[in-house]
C-alpha positions as CSV (number, residue, x, y, z in Angstrom):
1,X,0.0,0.0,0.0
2,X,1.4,3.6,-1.2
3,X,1.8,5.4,2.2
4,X,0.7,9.1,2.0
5,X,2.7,12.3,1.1
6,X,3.2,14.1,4.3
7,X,0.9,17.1,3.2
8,X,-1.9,14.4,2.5
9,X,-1.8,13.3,6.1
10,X,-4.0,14.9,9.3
11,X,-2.8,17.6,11.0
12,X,-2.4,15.7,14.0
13,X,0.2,13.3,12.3
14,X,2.5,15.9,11.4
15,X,3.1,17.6,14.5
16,X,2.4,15.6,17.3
17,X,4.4,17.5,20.0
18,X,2.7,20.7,19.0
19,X,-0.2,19.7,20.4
20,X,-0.4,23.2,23.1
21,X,0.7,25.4,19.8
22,X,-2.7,23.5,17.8
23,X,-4.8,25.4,20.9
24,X,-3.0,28.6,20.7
25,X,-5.2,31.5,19.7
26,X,-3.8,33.6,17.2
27,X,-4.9,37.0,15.6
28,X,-6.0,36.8,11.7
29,X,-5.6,40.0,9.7
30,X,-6.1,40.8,6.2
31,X,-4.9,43.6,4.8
32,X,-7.4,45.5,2.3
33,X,-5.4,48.3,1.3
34,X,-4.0,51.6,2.9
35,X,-3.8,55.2,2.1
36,X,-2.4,58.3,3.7
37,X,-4.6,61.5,4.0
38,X,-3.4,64.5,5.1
39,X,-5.4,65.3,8.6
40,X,-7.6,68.0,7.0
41,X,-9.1,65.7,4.9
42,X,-9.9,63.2,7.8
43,X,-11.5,65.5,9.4
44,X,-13.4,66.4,6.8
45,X,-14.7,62.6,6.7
46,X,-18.4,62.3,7.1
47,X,-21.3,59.5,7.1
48,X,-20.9,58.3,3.0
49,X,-17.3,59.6,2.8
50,X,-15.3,57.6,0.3
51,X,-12.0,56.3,1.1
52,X,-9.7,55.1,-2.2
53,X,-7.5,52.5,-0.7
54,X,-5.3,52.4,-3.7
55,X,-6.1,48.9,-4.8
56,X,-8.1,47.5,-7.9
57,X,-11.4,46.0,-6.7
58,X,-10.8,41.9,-7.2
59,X,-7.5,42.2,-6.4
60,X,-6.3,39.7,-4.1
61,X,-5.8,40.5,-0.7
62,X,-2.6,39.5,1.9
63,X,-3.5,37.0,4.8
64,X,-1.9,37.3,7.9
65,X,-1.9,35.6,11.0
66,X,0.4,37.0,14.4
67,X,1.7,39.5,11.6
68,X,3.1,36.8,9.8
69,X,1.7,36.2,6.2
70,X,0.1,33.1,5.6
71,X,-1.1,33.5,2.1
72,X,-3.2,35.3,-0.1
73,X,-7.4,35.5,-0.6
74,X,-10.2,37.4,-2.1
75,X,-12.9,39.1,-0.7
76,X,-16.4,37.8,-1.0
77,X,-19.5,38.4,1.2
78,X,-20.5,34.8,3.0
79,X,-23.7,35.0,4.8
80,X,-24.1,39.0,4.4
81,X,-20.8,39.4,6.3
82,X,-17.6,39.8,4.6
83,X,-15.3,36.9,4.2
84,X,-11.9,36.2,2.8
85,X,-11.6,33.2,0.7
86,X,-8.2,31.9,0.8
87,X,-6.4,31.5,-2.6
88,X,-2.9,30.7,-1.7
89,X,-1.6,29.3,1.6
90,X,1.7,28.3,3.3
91,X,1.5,24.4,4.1
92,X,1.0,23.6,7.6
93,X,4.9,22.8,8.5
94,X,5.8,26.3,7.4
95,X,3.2,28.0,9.8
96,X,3.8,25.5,12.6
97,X,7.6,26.8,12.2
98,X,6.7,30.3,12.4
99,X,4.6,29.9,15.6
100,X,7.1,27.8,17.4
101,X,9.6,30.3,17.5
102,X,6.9,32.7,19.1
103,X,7.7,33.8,22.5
């Protein structure tokens, strides 16, 4: 019988002395766009205002998870809330890397 590439096997078979780090919680950003305004302009923002983040619509955005990227998504609406659909994504031995060298 073939035995299974490493990526095809549970999580729970690839890191079995990580099992605290699986239960860690960890802070999932994704990143829009960004601007700079100059303050008079803020100020000047109002209920309707229009904020240009610089960034095509359907352009994919970064995903990042303790400020570390961990791929990249679109955004969609799911359920009348925005979402993020993940496109790309580092494989689960690269992430559990980056986490175990967090203090």
């Amino acid at each position: 019988m073939k035995k299974p590439a490493p990526d095809d096997r549970p999580l729970e078979d690839l890191i079995p002395d990580f099992t605290e780090l699986l239960a860690m919680e960890v802070e999932f950003v994704s990143d829009l766009g960004q601007t700079q305004l100059p303050l008079k302009e803020v100020l000047q923002l109002e209920r309707a205002s229009v904020i240009d983040l610089g960034k095509p619509a359907g352009e994919s955005v970064e995903i990042y998870v303790n400020s570390r990227i961990l791929g990249k998504g679109e955004v969609m609406v799911y359920e009348k809330n925005l979402a993020i659909r993940v496109n790309e994504i580092l494989d689960a031995n690269a992430v559990l890397h980056f986490f175990s060298k967090e203090p």
